[in-house]
C-alpha positions as CSV (number, residue, x, y, z in Angstrom):
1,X,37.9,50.8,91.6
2,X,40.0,53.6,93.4
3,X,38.2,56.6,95.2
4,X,39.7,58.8,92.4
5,X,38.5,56.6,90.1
6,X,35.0,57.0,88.6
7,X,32.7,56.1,85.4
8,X,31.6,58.9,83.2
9,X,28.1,59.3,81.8
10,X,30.0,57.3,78.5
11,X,31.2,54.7,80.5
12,X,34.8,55.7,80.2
13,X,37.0,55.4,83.5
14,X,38.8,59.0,84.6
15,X,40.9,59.2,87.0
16,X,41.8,62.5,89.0
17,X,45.1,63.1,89.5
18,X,47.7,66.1,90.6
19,X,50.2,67.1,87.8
20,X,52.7,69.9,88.3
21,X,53.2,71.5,85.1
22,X,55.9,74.3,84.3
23,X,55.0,77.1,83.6
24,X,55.6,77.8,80.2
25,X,53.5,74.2,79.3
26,X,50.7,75.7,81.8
27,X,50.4,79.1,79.7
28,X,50.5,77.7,76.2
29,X,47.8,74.9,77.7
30,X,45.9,78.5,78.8
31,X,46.8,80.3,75.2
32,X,45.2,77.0,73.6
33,X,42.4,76.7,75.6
34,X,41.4,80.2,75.4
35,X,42.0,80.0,71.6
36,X,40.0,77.0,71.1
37,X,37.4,77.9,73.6
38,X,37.3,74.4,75.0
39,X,37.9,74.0,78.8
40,X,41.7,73.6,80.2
41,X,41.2,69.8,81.1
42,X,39.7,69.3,77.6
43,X,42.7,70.8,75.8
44,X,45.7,69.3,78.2
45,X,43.4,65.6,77.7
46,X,43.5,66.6,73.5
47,X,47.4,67.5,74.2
48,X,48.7,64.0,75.7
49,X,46.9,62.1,73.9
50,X,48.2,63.7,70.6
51,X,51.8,63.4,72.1
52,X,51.5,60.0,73.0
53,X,50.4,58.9,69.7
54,X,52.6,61.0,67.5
55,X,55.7,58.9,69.7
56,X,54.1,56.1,68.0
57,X,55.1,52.2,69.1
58,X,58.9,51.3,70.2
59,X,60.7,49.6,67.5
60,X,61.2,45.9,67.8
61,X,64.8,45.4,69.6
62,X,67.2,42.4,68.8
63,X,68.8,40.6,71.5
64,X,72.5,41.4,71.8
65,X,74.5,38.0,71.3
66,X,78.1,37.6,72.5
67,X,80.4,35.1,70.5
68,X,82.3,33.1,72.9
69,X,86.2,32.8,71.4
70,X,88.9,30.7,73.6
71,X,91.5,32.9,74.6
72,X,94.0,30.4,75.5
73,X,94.9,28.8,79.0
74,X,96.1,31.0,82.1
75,X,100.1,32.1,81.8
76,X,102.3,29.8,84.0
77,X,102.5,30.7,87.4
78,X,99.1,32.4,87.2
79,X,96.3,30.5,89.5
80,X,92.8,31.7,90.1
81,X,92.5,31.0,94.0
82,X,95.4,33.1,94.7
83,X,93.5,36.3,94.7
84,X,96.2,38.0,96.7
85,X,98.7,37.0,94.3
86,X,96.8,37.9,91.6
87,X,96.2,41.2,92.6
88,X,100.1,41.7,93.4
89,X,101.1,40.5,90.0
90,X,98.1,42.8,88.6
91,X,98.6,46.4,90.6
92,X,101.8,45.2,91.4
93,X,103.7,47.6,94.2
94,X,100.9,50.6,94.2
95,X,98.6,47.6,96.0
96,X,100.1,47.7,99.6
């Protein structure tokens, strides 16, 4: 276990931790809070965890497959260890 780390009188692991929030999520955090009467920590803990279920779990995602077509042989006079040449016939004067 961390230093920051520590076991509750439930047996639950917190953790402390720094968060920067803006402003306008710190005041409606304070709004709640005073509303509710529950401390600030309680009602930012109630808040993410209510956010991060309502996002609910990722949808599966499919593996995106390529068909492989033949395109045909190289053009005559084309060769692939002429890199030069290639890029001459490709970008043509503009290259030098």
């Amino acid at each position: 276990m961390t230093a920051l780390t520590h076991l509750d009188a439930s047996g639950f692991s917190r953790m402390r931790t720094t968060v920067t929030l803006d402003e306008d999520v710190a005041a409606k955090l304070r709004s709640e809070a005073r509303r509710s009467g529950k401390p600030f920590k309680q009602t930012l803990n109630e808040a993410l965890r209510r956010g991060l279920l309502e996002r609910g779990p990722r949808p599966a995602r499919h593996a995106f497959r390529v068909k492989a077509r033949d395109l045909g042989g190289l053009r005559p006079g084309i060769a692939l260890d002429d890199i030069a040449g290639l890029l001459d016939r490709i970008e043509g004067e503009r290259r030098r």
